[in-house]
TIRO-2110 file (N, C-alpha, C; in Angstrom, 1 decimal):
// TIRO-2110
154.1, 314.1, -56.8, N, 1, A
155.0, 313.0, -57.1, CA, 1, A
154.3, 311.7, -56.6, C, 1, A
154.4, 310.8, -57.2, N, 2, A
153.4, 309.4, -57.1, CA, 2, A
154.0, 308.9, -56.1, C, 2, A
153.8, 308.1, -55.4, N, 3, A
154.5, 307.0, -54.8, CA, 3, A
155.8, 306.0, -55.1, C, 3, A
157.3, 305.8, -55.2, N, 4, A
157.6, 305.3, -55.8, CA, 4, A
159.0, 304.0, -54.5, C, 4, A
158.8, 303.3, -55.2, N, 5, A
159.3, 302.1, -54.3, CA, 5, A
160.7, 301.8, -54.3, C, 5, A
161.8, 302.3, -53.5, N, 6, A
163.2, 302.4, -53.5, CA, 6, A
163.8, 301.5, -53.2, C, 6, A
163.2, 300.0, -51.9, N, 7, A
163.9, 298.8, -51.9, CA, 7, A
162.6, 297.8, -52.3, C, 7, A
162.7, 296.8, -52.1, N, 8, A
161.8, 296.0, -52.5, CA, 8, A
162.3, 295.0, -51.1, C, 8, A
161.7, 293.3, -51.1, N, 9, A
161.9, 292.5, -50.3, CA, 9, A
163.3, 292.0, -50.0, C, 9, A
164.1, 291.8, -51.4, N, 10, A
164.9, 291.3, -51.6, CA, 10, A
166.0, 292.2, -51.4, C, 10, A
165.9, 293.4, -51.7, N, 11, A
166.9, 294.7, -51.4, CA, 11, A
167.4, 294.7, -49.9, C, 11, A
166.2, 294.6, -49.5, N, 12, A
166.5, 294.9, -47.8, CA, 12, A
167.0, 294.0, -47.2, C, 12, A
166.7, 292.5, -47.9, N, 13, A
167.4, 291.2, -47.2, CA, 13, A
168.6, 291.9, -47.7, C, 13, A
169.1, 292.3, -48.5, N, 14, A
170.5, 292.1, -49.2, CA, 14, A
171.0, 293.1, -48.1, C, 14, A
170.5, 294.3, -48.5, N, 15, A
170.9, 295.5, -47.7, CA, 15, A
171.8, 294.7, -46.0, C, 15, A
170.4, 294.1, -45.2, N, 16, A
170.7, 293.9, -43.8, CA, 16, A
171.9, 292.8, -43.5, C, 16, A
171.9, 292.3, -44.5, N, 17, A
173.0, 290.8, -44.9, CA, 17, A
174.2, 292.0, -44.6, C, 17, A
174.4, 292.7, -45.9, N, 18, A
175.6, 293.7, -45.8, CA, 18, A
175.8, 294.3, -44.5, C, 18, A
175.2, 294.8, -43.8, N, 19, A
175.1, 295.7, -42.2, CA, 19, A
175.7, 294.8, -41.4, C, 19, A
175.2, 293.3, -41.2, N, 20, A
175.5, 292.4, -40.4, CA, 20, A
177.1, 292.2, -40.6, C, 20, A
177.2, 292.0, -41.9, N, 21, A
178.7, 291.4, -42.2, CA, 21, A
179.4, 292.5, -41.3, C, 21, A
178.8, 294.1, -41.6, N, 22, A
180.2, 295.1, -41.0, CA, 22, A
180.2, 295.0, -39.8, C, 22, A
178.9, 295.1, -39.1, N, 23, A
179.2, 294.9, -37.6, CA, 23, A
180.5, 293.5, -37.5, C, 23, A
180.0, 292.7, -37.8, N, 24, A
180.6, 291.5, -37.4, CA, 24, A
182.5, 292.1, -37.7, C, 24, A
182.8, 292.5, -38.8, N, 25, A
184.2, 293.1, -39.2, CA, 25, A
184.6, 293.8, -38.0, C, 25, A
183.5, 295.1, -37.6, N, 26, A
183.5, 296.3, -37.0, CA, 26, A
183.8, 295.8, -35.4, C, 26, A
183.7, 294.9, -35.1, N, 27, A
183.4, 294.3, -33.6, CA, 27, A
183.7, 293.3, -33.4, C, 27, A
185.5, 292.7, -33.4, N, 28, A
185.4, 291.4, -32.9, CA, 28, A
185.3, 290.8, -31.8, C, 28, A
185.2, 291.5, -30.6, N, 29, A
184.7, 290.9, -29.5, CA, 29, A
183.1, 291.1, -29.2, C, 29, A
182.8, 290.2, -29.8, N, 30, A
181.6, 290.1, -30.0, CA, 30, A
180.3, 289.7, -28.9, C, 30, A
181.3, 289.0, -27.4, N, 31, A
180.7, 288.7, -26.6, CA, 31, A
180.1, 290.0, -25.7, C, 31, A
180.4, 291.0, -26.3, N, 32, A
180.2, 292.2, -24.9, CA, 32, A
179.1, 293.2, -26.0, C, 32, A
179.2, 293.1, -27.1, N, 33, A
178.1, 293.4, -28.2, CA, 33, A
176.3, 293.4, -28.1, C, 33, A
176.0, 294.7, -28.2, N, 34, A
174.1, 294.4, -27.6, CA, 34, A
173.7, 295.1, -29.0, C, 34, A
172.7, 294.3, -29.6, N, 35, A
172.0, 295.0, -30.4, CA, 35, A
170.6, 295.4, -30.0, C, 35, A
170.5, 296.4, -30.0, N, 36, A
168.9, 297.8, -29.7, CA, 36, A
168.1, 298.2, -30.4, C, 36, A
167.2, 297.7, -30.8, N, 37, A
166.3, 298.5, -31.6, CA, 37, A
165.3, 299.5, -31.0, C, 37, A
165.3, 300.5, -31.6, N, 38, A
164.4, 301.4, -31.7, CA, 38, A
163.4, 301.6, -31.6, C, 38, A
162.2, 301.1, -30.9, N, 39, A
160.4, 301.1, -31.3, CA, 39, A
160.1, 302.2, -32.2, C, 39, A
159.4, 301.5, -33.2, N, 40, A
159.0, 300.4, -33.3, CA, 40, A
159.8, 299.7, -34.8, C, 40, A
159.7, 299.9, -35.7, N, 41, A
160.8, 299.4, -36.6, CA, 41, A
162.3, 299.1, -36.5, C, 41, A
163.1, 299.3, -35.6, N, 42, A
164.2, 299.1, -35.5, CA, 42, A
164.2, 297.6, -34.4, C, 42, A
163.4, 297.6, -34.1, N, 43, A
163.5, 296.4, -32.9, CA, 43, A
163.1, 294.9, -34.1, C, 43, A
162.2, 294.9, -34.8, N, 44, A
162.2, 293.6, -36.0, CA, 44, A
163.6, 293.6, -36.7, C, 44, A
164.0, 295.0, -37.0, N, 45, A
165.3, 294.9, -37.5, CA, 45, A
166.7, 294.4, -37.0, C, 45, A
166.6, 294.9, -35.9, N, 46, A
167.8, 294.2, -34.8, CA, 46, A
167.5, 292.5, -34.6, C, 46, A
166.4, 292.3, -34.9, N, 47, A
166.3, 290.8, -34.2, CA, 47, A
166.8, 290.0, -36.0, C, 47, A
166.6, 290.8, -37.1, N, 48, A
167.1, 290.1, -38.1, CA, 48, A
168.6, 289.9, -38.2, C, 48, A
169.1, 291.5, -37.8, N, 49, A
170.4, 291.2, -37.8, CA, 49, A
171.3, 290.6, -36.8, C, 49, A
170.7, 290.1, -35.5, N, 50, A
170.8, 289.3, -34.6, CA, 50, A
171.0, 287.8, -35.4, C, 50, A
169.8, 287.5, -36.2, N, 51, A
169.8, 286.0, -36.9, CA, 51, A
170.6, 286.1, -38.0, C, 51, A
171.2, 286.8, -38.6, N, 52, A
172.3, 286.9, -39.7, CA, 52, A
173.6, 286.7, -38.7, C, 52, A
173.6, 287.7, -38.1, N, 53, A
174.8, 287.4, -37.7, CA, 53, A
175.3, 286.1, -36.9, C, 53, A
174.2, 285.4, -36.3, N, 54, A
174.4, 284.1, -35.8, CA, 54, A
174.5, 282.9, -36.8, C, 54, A
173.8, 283.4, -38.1, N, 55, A
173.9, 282.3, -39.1, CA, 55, A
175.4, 282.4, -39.5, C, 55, A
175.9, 283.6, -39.8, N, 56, A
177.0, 283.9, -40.5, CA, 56, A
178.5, 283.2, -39.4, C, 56, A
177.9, 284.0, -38.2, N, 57, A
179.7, 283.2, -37.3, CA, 57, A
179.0, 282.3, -36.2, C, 57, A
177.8, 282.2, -35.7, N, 58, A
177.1, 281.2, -34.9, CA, 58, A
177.7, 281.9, -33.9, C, 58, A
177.6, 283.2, -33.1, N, 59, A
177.2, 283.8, -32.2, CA, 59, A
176.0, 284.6, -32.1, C, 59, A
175.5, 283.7, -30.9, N, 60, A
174.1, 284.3, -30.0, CA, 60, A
174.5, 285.7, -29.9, C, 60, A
173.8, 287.1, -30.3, N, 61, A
173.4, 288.2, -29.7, CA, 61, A
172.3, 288.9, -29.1, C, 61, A
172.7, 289.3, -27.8, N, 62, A
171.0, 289.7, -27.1, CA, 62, A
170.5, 291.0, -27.8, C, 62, A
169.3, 290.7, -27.8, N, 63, A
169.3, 292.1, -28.6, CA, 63, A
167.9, 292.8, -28.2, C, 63, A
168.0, 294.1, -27.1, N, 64, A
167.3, 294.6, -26.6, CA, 64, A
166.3, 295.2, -27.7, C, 64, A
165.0, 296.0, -26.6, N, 65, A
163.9, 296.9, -27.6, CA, 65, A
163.6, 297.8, -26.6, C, 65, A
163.9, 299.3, -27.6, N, 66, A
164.3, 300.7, -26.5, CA, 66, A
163.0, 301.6, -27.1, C, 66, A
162.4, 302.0, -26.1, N, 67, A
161.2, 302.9, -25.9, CA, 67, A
161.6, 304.2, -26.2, C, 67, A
161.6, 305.2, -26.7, N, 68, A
162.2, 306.6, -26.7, CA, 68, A
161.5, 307.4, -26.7, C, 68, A
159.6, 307.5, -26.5, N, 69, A
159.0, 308.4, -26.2, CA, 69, A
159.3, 309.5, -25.2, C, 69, A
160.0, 309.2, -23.9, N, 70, A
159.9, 310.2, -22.8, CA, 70, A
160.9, 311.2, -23.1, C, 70, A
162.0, 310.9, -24.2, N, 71, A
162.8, 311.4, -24.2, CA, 71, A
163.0, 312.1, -25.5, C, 71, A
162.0, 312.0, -26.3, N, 72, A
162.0, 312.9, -27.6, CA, 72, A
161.6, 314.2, -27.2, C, 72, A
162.5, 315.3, -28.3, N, 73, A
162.6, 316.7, -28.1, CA, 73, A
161.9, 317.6, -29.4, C, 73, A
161.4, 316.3, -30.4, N, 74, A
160.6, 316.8, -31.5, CA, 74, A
159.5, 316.8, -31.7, C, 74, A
158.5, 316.5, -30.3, N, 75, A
157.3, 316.4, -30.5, CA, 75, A
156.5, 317.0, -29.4, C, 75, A
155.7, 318.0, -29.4, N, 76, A
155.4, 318.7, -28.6, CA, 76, A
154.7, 318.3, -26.9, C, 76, A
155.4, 319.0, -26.2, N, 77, A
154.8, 317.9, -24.8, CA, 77, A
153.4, 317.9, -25.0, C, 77, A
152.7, 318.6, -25.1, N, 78, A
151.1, 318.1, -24.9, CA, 78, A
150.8, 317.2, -26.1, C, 78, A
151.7, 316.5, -27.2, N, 79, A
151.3, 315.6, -28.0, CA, 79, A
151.8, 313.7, -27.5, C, 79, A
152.6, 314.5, -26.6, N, 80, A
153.8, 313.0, -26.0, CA, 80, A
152.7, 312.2, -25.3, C, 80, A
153.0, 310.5, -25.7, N, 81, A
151.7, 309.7, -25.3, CA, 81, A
152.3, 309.2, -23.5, C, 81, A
151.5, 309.3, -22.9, N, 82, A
152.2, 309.1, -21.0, CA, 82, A
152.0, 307.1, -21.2, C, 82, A
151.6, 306.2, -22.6, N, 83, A
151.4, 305.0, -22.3, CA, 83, A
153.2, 304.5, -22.6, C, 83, A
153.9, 303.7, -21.4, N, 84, A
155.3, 303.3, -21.8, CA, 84, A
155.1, 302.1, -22.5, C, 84, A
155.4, 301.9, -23.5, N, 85, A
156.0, 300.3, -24.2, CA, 85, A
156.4, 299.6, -23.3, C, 85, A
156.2, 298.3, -23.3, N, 86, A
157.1, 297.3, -22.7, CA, 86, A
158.3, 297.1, -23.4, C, 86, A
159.8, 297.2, -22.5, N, 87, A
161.1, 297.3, -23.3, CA, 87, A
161.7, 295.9, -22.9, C, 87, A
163.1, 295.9, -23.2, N, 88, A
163.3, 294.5, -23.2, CA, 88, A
165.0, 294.8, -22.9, C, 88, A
165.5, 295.4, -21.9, N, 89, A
166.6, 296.0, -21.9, CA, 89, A
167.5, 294.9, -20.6, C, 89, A
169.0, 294.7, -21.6, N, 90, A
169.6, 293.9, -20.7, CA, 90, A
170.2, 294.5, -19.0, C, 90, A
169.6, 293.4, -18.0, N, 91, A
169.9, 294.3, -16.5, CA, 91, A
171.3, 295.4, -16.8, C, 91, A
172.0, 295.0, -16.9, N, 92, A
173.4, 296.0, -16.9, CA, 92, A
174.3, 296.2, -18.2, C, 92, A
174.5, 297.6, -18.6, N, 93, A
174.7, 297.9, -20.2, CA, 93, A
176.0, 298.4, -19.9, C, 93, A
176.6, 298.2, -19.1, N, 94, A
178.2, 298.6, -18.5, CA, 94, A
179.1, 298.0, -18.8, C, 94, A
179.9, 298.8, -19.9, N, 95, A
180.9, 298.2, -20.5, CA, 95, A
180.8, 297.5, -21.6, C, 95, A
179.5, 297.6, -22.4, N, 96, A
178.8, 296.8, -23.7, CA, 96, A
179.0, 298.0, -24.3, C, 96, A
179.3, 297.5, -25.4, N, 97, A
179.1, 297.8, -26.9, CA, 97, A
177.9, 297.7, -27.4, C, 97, A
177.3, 299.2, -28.0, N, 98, A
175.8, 298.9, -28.0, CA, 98, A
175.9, 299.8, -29.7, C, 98, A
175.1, 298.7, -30.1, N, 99, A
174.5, 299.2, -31.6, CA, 99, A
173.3, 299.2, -31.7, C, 99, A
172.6, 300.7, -31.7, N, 100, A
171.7, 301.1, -31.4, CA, 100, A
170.9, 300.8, -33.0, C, 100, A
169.8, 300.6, -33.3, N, 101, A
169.4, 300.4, -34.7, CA, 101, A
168.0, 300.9, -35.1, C, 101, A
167.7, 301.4, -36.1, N, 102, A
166.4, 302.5, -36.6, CA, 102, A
166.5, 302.3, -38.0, C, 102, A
165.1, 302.3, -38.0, N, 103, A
165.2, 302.2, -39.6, CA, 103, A
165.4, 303.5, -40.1, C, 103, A
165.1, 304.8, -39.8, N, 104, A
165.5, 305.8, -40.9, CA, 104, A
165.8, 307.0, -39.7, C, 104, A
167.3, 307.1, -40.1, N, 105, A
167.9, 308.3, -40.1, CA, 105, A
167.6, 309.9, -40.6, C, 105, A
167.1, 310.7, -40.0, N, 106, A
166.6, 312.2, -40.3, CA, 106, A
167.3, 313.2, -39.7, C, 106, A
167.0, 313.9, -38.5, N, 107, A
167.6, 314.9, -38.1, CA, 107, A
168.2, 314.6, -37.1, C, 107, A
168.3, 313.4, -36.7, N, 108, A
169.0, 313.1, -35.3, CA, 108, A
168.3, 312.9, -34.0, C, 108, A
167.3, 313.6, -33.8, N, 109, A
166.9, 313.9, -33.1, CA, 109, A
166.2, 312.8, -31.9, C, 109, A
165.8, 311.5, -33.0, N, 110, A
165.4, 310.2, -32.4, CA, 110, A
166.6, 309.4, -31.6, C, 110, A
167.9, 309.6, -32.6, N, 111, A
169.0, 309.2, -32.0, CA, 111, A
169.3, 309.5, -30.7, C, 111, A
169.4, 311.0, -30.8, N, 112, A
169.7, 311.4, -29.4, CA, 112, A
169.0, 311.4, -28.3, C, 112, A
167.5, 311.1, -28.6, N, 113, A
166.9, 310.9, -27.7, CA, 113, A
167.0, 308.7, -26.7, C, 113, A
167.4, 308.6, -28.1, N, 114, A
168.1, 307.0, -27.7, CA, 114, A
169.2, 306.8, -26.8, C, 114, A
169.9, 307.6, -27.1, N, 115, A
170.9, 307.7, -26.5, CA, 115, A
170.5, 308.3, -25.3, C, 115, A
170.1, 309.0, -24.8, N, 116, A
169.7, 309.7, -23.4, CA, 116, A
169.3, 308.7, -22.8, C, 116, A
168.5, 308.1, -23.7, N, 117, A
167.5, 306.7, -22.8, CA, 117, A
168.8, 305.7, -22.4, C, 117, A
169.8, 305.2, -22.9, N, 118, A
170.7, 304.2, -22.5, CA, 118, A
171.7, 304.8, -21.7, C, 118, A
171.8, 306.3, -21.7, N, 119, A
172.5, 306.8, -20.6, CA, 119, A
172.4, 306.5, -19.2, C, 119, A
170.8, 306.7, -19.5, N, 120, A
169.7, 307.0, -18.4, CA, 120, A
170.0, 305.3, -17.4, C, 120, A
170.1, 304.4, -18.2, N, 121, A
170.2, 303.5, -17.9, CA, 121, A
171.3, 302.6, -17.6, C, 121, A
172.9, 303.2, -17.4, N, 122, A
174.2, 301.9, -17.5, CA, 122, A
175.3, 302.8, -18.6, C, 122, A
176.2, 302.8, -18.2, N, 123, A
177.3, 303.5, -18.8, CA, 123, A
177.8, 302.5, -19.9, C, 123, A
177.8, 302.6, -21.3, N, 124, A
178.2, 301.5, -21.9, CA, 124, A
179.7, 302.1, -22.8, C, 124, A
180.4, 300.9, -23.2, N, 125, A
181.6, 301.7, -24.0, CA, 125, A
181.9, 302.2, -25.0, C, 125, A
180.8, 302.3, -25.9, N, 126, A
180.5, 302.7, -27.1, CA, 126, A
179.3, 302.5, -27.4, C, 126, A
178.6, 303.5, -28.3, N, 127, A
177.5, 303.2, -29.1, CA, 127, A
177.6, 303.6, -30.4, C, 127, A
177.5, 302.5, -31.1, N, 128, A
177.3, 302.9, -32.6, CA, 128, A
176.1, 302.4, -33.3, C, 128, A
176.0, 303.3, -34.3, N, 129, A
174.3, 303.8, -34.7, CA, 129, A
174.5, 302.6, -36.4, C, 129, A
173.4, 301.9, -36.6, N, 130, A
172.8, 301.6, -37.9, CA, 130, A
171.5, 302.0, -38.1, C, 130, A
171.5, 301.8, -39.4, N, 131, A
169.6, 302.5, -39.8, CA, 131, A
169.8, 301.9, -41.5, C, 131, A
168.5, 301.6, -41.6, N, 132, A
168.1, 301.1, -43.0, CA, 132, A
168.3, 302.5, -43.7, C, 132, A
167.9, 303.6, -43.8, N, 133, A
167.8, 304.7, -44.4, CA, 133, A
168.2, 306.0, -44.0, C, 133, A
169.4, 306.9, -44.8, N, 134, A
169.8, 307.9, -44.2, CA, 134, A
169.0, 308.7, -45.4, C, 134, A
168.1, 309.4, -44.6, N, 135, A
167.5, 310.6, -45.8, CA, 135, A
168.2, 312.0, -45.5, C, 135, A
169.2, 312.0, -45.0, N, 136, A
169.4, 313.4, -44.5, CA, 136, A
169.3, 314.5, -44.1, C, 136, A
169.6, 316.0, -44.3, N, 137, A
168.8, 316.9, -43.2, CA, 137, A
169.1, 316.7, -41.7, C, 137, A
170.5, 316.3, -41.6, N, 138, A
170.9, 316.3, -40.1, CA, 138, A
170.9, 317.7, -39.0, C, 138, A
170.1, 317.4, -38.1, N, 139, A
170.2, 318.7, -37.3, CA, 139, A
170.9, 319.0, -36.4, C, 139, A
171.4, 317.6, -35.8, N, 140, A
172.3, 317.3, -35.0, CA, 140, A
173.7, 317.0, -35.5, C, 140, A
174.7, 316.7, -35.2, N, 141, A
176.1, 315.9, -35.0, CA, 141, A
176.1, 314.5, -35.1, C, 141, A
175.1, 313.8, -35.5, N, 142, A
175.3, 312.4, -35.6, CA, 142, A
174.9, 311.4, -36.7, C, 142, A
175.7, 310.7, -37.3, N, 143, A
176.3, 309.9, -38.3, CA, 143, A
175.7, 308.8, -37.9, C, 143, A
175.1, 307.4, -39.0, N, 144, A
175.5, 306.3, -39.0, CA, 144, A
176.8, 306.0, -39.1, C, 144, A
177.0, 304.8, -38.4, N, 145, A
178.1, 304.2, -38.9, CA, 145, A
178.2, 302.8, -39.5, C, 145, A
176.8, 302.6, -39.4, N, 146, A
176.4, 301.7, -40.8, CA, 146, A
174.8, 302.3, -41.3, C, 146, A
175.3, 302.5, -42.6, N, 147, A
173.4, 302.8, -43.5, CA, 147, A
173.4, 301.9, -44.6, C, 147, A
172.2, 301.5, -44.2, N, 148, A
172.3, 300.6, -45.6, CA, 148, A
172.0, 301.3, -47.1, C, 148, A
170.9, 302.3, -47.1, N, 149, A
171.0, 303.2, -48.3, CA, 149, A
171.3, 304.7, -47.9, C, 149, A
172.0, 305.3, -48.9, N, 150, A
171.6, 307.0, -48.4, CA, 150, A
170.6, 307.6, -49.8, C, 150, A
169.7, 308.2, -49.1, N, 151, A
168.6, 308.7, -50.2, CA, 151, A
168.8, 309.9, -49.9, C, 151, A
169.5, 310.7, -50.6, N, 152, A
168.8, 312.3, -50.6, CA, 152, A
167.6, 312.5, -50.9, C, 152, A
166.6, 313.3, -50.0, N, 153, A
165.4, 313.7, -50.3, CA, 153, A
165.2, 315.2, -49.8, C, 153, A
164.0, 315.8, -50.1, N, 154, A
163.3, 317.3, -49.7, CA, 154, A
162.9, 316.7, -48.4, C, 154, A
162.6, 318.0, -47.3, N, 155, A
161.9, 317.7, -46.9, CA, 155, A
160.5, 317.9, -46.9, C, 155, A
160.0, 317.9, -47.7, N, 156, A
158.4, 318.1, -48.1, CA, 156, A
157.8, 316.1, -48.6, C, 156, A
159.1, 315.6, -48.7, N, 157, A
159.4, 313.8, -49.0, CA, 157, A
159.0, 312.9, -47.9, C, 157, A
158.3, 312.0, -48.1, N, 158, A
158.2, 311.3, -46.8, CA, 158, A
158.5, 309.5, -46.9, C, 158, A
159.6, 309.4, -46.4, N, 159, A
160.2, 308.0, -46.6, CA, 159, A
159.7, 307.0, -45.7, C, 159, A
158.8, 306.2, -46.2, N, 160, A
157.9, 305.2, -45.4, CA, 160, A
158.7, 303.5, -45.8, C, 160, A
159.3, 303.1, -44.3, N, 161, A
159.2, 301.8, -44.3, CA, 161, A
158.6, 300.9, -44.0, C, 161, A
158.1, 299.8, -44.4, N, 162, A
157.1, 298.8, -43.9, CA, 162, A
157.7, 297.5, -44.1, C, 162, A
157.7, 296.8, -42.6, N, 163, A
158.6, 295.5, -42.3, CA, 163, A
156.9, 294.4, -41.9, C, 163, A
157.5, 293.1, -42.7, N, 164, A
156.3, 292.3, -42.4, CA, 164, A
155.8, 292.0, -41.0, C, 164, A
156.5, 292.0, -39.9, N, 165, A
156.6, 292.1, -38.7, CA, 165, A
155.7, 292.6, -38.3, C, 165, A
155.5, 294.5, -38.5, N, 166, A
154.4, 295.3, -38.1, CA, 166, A
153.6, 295.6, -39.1, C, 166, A
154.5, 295.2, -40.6, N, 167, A
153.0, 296.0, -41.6, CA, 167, A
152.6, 294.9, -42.5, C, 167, A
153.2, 293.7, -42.5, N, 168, A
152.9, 292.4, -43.2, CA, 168, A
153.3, 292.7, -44.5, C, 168, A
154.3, 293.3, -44.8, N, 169, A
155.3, 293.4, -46.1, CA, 169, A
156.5, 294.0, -46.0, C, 169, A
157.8, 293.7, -46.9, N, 170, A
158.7, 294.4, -46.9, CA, 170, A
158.9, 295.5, -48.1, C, 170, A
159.3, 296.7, -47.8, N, 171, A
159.4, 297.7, -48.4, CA, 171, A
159.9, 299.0, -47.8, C, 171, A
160.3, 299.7, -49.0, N, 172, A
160.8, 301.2, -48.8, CA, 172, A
160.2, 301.9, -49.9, C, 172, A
159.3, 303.1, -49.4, N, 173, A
158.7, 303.9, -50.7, CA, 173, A
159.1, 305.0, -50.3, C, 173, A
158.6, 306.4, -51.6, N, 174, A
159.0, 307.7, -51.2, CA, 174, A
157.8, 308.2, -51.7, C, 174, A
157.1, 309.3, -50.9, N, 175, A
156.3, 310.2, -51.3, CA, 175, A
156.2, 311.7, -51.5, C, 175, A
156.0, 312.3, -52.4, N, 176, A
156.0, 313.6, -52.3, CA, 176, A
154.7, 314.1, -51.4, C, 176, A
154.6, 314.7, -50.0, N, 177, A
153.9, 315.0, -49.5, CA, 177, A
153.5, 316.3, -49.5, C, 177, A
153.3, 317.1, -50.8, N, 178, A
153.4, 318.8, -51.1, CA, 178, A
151.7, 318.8, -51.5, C, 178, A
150.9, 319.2, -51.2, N, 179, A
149.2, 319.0, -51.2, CA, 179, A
149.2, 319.4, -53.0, C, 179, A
148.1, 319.1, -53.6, N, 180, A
147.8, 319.3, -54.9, CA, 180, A
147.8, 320.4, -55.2, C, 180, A
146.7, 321.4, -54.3, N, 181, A
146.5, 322.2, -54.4, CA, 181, A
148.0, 323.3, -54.5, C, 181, A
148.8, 322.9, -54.1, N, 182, A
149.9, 324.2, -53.9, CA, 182, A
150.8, 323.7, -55.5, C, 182, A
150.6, 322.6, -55.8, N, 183, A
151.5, 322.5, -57.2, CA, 183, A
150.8, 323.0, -57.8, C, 183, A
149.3, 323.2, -58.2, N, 184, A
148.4, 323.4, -59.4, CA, 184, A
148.6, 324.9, -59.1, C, 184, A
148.2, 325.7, -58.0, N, 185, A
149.2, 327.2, -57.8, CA, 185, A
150.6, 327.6, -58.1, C, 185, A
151.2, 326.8, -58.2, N, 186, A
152.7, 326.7, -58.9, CA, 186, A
152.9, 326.7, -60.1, C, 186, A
151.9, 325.7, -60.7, N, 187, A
151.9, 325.8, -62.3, CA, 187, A
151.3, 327.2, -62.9, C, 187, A
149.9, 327.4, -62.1, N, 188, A
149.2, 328.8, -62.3, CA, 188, A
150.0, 329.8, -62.7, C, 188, A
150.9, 330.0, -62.1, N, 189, A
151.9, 331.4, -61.8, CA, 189, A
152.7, 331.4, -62.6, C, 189, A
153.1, 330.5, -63.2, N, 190, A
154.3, 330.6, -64.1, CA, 190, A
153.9, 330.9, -65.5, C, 190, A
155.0, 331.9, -65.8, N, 191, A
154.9, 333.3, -66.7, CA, 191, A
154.6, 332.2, -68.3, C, 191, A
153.8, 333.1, -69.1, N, 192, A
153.6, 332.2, -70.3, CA, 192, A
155.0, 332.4, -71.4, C, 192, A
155.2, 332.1, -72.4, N, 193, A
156.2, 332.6, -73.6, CA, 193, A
156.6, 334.1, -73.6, C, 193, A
157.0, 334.5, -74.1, N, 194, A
157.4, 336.2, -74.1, CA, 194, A
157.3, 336.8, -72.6, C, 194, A
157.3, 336.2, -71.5, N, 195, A
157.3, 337.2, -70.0, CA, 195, A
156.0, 337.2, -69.8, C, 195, A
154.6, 337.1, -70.4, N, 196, A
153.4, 337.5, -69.9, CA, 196, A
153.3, 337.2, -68.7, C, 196, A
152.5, 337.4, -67.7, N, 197, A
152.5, 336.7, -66.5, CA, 197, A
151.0, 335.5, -67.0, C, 197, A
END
């Protein structure tokens, strides 16, 4: 499967415009509200919908950047990097409303490891989850409660975002990541007219 391009620049402005509006619906006390991003994509994203939402009702939101390496359960310890990010986390998360934010939703697994991390840190009174992209294949219990797109995909699919921030463009593509060689064995095999093999 080629490469093929699901948002463009303008999608994803639209897309984050939309997310910002619900929060802002979703949360009218808005002074006790923290937006979190995710390293590394979800932190350029929090800080957009930080400036939307300040354009839209002209409230300032702080908007932290949460490291989640020590706490991921999907990657094997002897692959886990010991170098910490510098984070950006407000002194006391007690009693805030925390909208945690990632660009693509998968199995959960990054979530929850988010969540451990802000545990780890200040009892807050809710956390709710956005993400640019829900591809699904949840392995966990946990939902956006704002997505800007939902893509069903395989998992053999690999849904690459790239924000100008860190990759100097905006976009969302999809790739079939199934090697050549195993489709051209797939085609091989299949039986000719009348059953032949």
């Amino acid at each position: 499967m080629p490469r093929k391009i699901l948002m463009t620049e303008a999608d994803i402005r639209r897309t984050l415009a939309r997310i910002a509006h619900e929060i802002i619906e979703h949360n009218k006390a808005s002074d006790q509200l923290l937006l979190i991003g995710v390293m590394t994509r979800g932190v350029p994203l929090a800080h957009r919908l930080a400036e939307m939402i300040k354009a839209f009702e002209g409230i300032n939101l702080t908007v932290g950047e949460l490291d989640i390496s020590r706490y991921r359960d999907d990657v094997p310890f002897s692959d886990k990097t010991t170098v910490i990010h510098q984070e950006n986390i407000p002194d006391s998360i007690d009693g805030k409303t925390i909208v945690l934010i990632d660009d693509v939703l998968y199995t959960g697994r990054s979530v929850r490891a988010a969540m451990d991390a802000l545990i780890d840190r200040g009892r807050p009174r809710s956390i709710q989850l956005a993400v640019l992209i829900d591809r699904g294949h949840r392995e966990m219990p946990i939902r956006a409660d704002y997505a800007g797109k939902n893509i069903p995909t395989a998992h053999r699919e690999k849904i690459q975002v790239h924000l100008k921030e860190t990759d100097g463009r905006d976009e969302v593509s999809i790739t079939d990541t199934t090697p050549p060689q195993a489709i051209t064995r797939v085609q091989a095999t299949k039986p000719l007219p009348g059953g032949r093999p």
